[in-house]
C-alpha positions as CSV (number, residue, x, y, z in Angstrom):
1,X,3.1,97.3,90.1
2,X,5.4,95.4,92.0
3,X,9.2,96.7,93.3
4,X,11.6,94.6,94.7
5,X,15.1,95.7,95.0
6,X,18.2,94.3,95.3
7,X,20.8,95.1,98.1
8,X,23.4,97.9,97.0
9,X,26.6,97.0,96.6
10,X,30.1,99.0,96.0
11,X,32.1,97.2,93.0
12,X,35.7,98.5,93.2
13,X,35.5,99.1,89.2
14,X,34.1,102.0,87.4
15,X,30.7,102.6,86.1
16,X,31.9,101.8,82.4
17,X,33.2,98.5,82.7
18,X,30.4,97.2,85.1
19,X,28.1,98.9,82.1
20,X,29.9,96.8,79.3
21,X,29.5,94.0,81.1
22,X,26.1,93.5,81.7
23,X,25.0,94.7,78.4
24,X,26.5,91.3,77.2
25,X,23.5,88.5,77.9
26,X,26.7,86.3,77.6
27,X,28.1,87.9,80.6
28,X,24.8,87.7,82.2
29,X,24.6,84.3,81.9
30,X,28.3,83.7,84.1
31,X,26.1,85.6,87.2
32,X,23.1,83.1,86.6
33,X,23.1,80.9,89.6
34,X,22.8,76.8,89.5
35,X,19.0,76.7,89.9
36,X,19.2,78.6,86.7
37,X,19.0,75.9,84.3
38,X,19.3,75.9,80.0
39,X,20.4,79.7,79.9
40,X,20.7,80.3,76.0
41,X,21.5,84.2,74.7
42,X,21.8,85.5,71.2
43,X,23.5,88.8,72.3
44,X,20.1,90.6,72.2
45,X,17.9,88.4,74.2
46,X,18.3,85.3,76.4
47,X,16.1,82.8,78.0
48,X,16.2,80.5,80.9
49,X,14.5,78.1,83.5
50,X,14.5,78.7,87.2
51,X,14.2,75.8,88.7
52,X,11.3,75.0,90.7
53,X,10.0,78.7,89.1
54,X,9.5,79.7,85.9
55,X,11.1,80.1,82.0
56,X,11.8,83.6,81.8
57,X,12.9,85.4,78.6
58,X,14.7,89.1,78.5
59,X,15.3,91.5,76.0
60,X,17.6,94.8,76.2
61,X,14.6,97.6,76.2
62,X,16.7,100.4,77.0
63,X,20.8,101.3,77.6
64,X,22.1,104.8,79.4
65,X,25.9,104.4,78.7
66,X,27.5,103.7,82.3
67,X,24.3,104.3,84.2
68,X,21.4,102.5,83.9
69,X,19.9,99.3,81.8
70,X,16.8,98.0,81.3
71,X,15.5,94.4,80.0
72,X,12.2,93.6,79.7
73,X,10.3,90.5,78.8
74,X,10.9,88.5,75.9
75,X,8.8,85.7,74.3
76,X,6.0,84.4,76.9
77,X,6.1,85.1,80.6
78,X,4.1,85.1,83.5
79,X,4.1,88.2,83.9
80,X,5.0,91.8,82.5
81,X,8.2,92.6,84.5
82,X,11.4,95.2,83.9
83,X,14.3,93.9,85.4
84,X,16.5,98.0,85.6
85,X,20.5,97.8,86.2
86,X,21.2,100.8,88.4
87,X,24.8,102.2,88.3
88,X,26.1,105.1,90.4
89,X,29.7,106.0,90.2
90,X,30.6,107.2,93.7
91,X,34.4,108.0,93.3
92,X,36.9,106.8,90.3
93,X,37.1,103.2,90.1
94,X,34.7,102.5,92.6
95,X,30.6,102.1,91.4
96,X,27.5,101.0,93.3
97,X,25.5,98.4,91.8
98,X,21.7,98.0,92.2
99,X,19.2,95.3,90.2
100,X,15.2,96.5,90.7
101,X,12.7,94.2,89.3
102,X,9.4,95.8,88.9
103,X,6.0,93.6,87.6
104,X,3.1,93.5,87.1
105,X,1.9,90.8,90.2
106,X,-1.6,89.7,91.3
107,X,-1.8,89.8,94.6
108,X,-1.4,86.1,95.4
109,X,1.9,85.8,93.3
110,X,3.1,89.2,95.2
111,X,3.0,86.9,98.3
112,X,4.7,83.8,97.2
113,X,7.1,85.3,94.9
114,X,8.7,88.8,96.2
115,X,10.8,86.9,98.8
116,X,12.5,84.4,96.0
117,X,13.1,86.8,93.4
118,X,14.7,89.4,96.2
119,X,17.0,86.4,97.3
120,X,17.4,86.1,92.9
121,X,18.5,89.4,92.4
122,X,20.7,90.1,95.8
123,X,22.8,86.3,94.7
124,X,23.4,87.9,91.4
125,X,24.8,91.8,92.7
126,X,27.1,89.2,95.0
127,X,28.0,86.7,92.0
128,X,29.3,89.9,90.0
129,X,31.2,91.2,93.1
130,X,32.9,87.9,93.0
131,X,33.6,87.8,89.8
132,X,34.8,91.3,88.9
């Protein structure tokens, strides 16, 4: 199993509004990046086209209230994969944000993709800083 982690960052809201947020895919969507192309959500899944990549579909698989959330594949991929939604509230008002992506890579796609989707996930923890 492959772990790649995003960079931590301190959002300056708390831990329940960052956790209503992303357990919206329409929300998730606004943090999707331009090489994300034909993002389409029904609420409990969504699906979309990196460009140059992959079409990658997600499902909610699991939801702690304000702390952690999980998606999972949906539909073909690649790839089994978990994409996990860390959230640590470290004073009132003030939550650090985390996005770990763990799958299941051979070793070739380890090597070509780990650097891409570590760029992936630390462009969206900085799109939702700029956006909150």
């Amino acid at each position: 199993m492959t772990r790649i982690e995003s960079e931590k960052a301190t959002i300056g809201k708390p831990a329940e509004e960052i956790y209503n947020f992303l357990s919206d895919f329409n929300n998730i969507g606004k943090l999707m990046p331009p090489q994300v192309e034909e993002f389409t959500t029904d609420n409990e899944t969504c699906r979309f086209t990196i460009k140059g990549m992959a079409t990658l579909g997600l499902k909610y698989a699991s939801k702690t209230p304000f702390s952690e959330i999980v998606m999972t594949k949906h539909e073909k991929a690649p790839f089994d994969f978990n994409l996990i939604c860390l959230l640590k509230e470290v004073t009132p008002g003030s939550t650090e944000l985390q996005l770990i992506f763990d799958a299941d890579l051979n070793p070739f796609l380890q090597m070509m993709a780990s650097k891409p989707l570590k760029n992936f996930l630390d462009l969206l923890v900085t799109r939702y800083q700029t956006i909150a």
